[in-house]
LOZADREN-758990 format. One record per atom (N, C-alpha, C, O): residue in one letter; atom name; x, y, z. Coordinates in pm, 1 decimal. Layout:
PT | A | CA | X | Y | Z
...
end
This chain:
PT | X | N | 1797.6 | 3929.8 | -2635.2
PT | X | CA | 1710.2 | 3829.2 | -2691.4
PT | X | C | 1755.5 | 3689.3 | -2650.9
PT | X | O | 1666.2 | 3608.5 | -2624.9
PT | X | N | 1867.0 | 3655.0 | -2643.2
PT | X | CA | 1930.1 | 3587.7 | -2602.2
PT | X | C | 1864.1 | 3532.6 | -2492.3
PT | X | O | 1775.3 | 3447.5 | -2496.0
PT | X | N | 1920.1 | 3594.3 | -2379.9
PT | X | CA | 1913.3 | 3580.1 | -2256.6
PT | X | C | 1720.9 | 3518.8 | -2209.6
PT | X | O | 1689.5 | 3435.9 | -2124.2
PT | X | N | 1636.1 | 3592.3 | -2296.1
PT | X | CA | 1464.0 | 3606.2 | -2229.9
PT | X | C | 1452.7 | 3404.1 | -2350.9
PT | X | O | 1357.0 | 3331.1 | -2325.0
PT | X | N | 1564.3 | 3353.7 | -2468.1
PT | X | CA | 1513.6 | 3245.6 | -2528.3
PT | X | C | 1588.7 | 3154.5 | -2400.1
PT | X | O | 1570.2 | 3033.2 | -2410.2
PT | X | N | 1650.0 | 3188.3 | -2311.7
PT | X | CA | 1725.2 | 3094.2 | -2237.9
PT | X | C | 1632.3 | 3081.8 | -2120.9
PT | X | O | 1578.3 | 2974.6 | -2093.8
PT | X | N | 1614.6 | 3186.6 | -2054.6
PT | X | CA | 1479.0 | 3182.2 | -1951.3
PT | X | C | 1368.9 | 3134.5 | -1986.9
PT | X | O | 1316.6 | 3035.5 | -1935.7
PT | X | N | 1327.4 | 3194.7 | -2070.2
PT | X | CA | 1185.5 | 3098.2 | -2110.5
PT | X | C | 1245.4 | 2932.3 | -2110.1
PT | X | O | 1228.1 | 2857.6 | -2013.8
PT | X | N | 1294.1 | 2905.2 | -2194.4
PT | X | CA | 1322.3 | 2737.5 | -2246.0
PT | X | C | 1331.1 | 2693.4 | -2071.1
PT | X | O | 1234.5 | 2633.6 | -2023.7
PT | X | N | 1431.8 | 2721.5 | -1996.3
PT | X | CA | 1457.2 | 2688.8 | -1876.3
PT | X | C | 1309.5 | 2667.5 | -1800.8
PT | X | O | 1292.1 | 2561.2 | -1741.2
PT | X | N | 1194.4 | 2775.7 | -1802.8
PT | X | CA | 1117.1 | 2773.6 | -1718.8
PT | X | C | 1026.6 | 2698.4 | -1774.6
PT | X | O | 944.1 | 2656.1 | -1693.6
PT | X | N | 1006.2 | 2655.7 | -1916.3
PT | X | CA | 928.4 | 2616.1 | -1993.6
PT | X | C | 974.5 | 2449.6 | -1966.2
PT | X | O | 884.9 | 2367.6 | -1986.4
PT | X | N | 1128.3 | 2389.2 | -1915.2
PT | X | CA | 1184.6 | 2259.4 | -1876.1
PT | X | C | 1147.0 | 2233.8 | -1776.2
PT | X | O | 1078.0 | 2132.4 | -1765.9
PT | X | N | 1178.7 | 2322.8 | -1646.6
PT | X | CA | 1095.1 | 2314.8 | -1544.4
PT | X | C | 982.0 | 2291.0 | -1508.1
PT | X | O | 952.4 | 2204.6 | -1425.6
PT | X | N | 915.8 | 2354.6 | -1557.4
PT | X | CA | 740.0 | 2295.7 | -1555.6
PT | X | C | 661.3 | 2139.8 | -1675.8
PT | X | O | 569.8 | 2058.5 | -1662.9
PT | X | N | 753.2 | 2168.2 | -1770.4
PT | X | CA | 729.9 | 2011.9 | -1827.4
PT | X | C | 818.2 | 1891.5 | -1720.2
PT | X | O | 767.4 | 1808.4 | -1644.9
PT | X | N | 892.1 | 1905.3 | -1733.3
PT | X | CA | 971.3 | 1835.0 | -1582.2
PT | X | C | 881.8 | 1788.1 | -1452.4
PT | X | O | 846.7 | 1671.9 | -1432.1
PT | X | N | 862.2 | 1861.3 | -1398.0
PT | X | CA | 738.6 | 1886.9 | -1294.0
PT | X | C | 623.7 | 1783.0 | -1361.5
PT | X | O | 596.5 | 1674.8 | -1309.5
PT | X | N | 567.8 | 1826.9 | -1471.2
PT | X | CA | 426.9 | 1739.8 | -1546.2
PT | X | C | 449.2 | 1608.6 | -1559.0
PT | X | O | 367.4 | 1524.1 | -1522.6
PT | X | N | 608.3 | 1570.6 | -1633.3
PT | X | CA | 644.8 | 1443.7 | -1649.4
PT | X | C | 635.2 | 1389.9 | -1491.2
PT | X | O | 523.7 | 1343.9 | -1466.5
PT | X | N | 737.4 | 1385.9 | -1369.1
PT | X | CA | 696.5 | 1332.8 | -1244.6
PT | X | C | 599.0 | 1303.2 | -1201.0
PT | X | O | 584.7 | 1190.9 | -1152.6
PT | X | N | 469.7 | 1421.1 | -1204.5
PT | X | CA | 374.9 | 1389.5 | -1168.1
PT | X | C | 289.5 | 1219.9 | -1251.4
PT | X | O | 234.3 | 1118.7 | -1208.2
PT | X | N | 326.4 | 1278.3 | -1389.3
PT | X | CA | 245.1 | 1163.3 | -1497.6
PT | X | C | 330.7 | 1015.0 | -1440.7
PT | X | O | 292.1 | 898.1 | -1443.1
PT | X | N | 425.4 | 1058.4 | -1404.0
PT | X | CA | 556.7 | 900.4 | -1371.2
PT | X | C | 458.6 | 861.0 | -1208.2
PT | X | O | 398.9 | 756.7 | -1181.7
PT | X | N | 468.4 | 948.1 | -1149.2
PT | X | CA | 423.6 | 933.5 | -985.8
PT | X | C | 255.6 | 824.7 | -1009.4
PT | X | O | 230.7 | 716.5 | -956.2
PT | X | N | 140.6 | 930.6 | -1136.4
PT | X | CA | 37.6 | 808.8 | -1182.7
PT | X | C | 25.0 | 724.6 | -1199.1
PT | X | O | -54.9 | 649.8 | -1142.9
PT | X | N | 122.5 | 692.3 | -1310.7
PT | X | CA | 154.8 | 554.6 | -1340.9
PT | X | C | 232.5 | 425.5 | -1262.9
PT | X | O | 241.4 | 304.7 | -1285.2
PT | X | N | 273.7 | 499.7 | -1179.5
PT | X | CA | 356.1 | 377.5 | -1041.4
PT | X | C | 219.9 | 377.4 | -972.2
PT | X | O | 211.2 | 265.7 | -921.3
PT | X | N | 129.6 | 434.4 | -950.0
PT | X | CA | 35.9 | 454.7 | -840.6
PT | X | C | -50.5 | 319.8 | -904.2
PT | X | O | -78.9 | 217.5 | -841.8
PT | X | N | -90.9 | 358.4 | -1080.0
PT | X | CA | -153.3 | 255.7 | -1141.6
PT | X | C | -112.0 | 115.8 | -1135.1
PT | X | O | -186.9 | 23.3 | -1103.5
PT | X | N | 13.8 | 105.0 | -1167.3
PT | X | CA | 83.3 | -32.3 | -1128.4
PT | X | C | 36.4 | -118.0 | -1031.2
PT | X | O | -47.7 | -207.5 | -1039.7
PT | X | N | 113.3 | -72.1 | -921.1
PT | X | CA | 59.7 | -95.9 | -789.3
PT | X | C | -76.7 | -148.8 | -796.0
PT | X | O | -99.1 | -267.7 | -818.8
PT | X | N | -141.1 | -87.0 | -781.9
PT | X | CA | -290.4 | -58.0 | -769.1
PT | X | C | -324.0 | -227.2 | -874.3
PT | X | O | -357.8 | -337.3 | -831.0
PT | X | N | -300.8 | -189.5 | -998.5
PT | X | CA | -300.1 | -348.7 | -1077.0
PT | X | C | -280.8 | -451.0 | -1023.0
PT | X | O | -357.2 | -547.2 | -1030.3
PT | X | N | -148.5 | -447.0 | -943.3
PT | X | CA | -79.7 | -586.2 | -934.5
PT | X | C | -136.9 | -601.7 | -795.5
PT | X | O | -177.2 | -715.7 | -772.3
PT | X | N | -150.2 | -513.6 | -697.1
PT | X | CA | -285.7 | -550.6 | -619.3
PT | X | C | -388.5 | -597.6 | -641.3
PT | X | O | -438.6 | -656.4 | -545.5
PT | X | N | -461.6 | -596.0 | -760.7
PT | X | CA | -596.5 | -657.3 | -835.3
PT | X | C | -598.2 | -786.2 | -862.8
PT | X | O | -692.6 | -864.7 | -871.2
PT | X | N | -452.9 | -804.4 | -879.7
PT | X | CA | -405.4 | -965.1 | -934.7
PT | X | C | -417.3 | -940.5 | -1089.5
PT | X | O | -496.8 | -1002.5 | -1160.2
PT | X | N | -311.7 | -822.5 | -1146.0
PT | X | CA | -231.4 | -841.3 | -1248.8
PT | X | C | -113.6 | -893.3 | -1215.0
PT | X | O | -44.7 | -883.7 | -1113.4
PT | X | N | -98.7 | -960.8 | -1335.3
PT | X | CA | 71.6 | -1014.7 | -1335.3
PT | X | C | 149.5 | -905.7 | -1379.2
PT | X | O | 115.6 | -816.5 | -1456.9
PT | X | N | 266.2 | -923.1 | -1316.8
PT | X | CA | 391.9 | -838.4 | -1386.7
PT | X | C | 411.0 | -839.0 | -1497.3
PT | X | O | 411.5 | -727.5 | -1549.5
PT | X | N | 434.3 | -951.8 | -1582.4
PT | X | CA | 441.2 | -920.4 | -1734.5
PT | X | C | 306.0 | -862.7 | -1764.3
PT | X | O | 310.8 | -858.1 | -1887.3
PT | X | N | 223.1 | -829.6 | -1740.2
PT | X | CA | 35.2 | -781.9 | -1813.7
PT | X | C | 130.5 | -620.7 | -1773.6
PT | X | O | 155.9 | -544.7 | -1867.0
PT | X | N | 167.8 | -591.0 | -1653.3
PT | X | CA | 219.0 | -457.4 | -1653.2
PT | X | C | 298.2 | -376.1 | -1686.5
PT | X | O | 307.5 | -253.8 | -1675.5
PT | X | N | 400.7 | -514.5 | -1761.7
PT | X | CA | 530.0 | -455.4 | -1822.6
PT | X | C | 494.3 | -475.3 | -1973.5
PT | X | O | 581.8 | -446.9 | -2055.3
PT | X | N | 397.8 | -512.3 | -2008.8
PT | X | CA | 394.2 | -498.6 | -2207.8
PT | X | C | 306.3 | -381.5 | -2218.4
PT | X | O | 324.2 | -310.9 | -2317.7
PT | X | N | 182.3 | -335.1 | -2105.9
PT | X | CA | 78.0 | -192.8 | -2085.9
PT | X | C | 242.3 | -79.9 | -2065.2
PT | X | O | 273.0 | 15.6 | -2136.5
PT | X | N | 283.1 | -109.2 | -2002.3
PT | X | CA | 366.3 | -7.6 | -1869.2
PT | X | C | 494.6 | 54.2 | -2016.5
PT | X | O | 519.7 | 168.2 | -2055.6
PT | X | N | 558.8 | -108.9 | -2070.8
PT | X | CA | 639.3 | -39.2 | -2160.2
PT | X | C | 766.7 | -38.8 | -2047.4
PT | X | O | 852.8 | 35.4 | -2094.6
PT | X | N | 813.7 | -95.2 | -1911.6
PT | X | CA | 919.8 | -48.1 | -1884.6
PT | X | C | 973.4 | -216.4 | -1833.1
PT | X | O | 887.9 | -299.7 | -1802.8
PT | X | N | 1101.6 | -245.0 | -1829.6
PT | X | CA | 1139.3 | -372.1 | -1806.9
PT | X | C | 1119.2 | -380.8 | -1695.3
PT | X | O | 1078.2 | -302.0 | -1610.1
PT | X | N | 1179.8 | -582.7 | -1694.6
PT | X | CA | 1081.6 | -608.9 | -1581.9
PT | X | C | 1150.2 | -574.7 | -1423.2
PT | X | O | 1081.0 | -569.2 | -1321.5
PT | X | N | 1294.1 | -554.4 | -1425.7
PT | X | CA | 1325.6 | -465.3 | -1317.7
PT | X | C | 1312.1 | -391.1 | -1246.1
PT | X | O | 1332.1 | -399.3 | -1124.9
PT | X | N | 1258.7 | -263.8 | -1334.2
PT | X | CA | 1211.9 | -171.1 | -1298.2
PT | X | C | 1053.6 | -139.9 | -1271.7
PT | X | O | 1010.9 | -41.4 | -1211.5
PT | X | N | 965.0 | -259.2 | -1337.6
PT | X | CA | 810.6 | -289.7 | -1243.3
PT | X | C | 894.5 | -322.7 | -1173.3
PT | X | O | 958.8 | -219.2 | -1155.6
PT | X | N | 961.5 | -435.8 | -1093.4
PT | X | CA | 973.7 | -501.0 | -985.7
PT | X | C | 1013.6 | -381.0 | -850.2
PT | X | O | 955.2 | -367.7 | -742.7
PT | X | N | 1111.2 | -319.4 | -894.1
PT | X | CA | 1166.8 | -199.4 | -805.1
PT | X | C | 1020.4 | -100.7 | -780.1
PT | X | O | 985.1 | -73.5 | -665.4
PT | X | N | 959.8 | -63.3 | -874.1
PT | X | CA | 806.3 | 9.4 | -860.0
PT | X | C | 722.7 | -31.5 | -734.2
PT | X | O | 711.2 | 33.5 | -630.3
PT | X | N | 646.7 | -195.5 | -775.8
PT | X | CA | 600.7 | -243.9 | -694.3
PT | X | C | 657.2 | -265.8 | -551.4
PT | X | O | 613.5 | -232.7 | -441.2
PT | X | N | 805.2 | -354.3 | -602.2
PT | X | CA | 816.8 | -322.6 | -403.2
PT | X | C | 803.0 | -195.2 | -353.3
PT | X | O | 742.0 | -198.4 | -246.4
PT | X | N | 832.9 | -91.1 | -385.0
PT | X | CA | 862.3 | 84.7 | -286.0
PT | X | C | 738.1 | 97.0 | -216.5
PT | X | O | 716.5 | 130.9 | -100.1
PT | X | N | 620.7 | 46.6 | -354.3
PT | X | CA | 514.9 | 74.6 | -330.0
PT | X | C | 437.9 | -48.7 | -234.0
PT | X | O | 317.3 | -52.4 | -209.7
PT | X | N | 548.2 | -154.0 | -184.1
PT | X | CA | 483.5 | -252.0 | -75.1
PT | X | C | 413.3 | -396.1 | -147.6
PT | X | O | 342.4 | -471.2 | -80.7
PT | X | N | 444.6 | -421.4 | -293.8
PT | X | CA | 420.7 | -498.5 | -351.1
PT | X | C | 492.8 | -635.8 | -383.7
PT | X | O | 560.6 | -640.3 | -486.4
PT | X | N | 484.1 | -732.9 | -313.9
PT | X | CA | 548.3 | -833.8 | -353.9
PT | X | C | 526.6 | -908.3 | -413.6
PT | X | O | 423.2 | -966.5 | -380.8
PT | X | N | 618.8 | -979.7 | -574.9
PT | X | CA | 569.4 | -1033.1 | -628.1
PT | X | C | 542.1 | -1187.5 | -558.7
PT | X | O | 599.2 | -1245.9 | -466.6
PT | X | N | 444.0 | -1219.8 | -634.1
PT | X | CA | 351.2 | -1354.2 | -585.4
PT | X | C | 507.5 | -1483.5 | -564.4
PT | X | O | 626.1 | -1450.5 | -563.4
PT | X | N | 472.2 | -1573.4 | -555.5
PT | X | CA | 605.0 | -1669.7 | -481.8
PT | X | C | 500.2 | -1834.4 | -518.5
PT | X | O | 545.1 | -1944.5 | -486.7
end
């Protein structure tokens, strides 16, 4: 019994795992996509919920530079 609550949980991490990336991979896609529109970074980091570092690291990967 043991062993089939450890496999399941494992395969059951794995595939929520998998769901979370994908939902993370959306939401960088959305970003982007915003701050291309001519959102500001802070409009994306109080929606987004993540500091402003880490928009900044988002947007550049994704070819985004902030405005100057």
């Amino acid at each position: 019994m043991t062993r089939e609550k450890l496999v399941e949980a494992a395969e059951e991490f794995r595939r929520r795992k998998h769901e979370f990336d994908l939902a993370r991979e959306k939401l960088a896609d959305a970003m982007a996509d915003a701050a291309r529109a001519g959102m500001t970074p802070t409009e994306i980091i109080e929606i987004s919920g993540y500091t402003r570092e880490h928009v900044r690291r988002i947007l550049r990967a994704a070819g985004v530079e902030p405005p100057t």
